[in-house]
C-alpha positions in Angstrom: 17.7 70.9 104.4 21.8 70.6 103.8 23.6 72.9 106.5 27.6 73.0 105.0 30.1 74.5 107.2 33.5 76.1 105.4 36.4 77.2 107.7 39.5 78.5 107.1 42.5 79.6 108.6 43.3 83.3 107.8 46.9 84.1 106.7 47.8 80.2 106.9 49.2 81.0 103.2 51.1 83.8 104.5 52.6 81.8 107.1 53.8 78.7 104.9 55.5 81.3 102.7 57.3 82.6 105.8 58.2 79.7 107.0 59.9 78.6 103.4 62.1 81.9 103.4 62.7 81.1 107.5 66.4 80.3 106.7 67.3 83.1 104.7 65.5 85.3 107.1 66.8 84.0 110.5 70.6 84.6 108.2 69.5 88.0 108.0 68.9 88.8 111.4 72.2 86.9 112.6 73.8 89.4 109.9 72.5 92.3 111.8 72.9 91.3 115.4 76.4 90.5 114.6 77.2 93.6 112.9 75.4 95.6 116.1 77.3 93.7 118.4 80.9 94.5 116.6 79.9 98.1 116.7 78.5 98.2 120.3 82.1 96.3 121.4 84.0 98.6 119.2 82.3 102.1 120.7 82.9 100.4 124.1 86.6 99.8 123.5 87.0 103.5 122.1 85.0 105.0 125.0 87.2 103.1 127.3 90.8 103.3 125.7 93.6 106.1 127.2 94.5 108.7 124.9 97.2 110.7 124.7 98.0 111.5 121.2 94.8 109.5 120.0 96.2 107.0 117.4 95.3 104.2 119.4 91.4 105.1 119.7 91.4 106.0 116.0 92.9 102.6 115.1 90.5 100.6 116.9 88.1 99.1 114.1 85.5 96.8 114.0 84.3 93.9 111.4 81.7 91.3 110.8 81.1 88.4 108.6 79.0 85.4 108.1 79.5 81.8 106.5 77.5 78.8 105.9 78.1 77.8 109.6 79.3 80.4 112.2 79.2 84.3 111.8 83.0 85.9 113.4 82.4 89.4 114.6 86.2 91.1 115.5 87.1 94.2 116.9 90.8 95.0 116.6 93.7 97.7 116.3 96.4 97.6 114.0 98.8 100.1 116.2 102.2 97.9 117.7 102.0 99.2 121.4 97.9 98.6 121.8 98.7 94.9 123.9 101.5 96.6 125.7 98.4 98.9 126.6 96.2 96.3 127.6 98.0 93.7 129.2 101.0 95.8 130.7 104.8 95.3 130.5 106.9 93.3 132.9 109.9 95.3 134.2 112.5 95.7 131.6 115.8 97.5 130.6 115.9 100.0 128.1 119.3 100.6 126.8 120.6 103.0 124.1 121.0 101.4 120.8 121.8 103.7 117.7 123.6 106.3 120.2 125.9 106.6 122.8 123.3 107.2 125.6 119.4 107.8 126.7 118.5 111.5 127.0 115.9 111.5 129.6 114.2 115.2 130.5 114.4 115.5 134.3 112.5 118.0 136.7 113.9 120.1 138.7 114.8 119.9 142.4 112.0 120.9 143.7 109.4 119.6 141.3 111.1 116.4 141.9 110.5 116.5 145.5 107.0 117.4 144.7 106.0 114.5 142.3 108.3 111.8 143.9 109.8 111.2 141.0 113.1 112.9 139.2 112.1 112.4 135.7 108.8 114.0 133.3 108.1 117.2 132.2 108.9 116.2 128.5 106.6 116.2 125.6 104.4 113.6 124.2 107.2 112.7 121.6 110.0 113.0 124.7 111.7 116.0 123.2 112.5 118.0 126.2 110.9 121.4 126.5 112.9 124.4 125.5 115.8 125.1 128.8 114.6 122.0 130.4 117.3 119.5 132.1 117.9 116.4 130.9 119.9 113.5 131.9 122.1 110.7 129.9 122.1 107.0 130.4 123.4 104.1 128.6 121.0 102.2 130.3 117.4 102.3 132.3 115.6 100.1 134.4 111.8 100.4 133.8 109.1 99.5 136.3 107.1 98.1 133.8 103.6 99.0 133.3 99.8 97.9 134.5 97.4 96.7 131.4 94.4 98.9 131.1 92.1 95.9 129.4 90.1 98.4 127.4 89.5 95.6 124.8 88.4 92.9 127.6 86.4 95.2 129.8 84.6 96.9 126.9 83.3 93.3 126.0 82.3 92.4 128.8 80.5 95.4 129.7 78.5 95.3 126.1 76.9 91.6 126.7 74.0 92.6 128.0 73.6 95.2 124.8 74.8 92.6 122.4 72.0 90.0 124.0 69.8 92.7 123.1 70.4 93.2 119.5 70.7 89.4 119.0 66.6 89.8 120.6 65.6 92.2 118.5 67.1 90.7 115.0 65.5 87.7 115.9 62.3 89.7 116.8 62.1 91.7 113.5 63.0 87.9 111.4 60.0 86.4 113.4 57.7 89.0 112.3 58.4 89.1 108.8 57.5 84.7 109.0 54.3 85.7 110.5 53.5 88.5 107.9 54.5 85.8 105.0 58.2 86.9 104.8 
């Protein structure tokens, strides 16, 4: 009597199939987790950026792309005054250019006294309000300004969510080798 034992591995053709669409699949998921990541950074930077007329939040913009070799992931603005905004100015002087003189809105006396300083009140596009005073200068020192580092600190507070869409791309490409791709 002949005994004859067969085995077989279940799914091994599955898995060499997988394993030959590997590349493509592992692109995929370096694809997504870089286009997470540019839109976790970007909602960080937004969440994070001062607003007071809001044309620097709505400028703030996100892209990604992949190459043979590297994938670039950017998140950016387009407005002028956005690294004034996060790095700061140095003191400077601002003096008048296509008139005579600066027309500054001032507080009054006592509202001065209040805030500790003699100037503000104005609007957000430094028109003075209606019967407010104002003051004229050829020239003005400014204090200069501290940077508010939205950009910086919204990327480093988004590594450990970027980590974890990199995990889970690579998660989800893994998966799909095992299942045969």
């Amino acid at each position: 009597m002949t005994v004859s034992l067969e085995y077989g591995l279940v799914g091994f053709d599955q898995i060499l199939a997988g394993l030959e669409r590997a590349p493509a699949l592992q692109a995929g998921a370096a694809r997504a987790g870089l286009g997470e990541s540019s839109l976790i950074v970007e909602a960080a930077a937004k969440a994070r950026v001062p607003r007071r007329t809001g044309r620097l939040f709505s400028s703030i913009e996100s892209e990604a792309a992949m190459t043979e070799t590297e994938g670039i992931a950017r998140v950016f603005t387009n407005v002028k005054y956005a690294a004034m905004v996060e790095l700061g100015t140095r003191p400077h002087e601002i003096a008048a250019v296509n008139a005579k003189a600066l027309m500054i809105p001032v507080l009054g006396a006592r509202k001065a006294v209040a805030s500790g300083s003699p100037f503000g009140g104005a609007r957000l596009s430094g028109a003075p309000r209606a019967g407010q005073q104002v003051a004229f200068f050829r020239r003005v020192h400014h204090p200069g300004t501290r940077g508010i580092h939205f950009m910086r600190d919204a990327l480093a507070a988004s590594i450990p969510a970027i980590e974890a869409a990199f995990r889970k791309a690579a998660e989800i490409a893994l998966a799909l080798i095992a299942r045969g791709g």
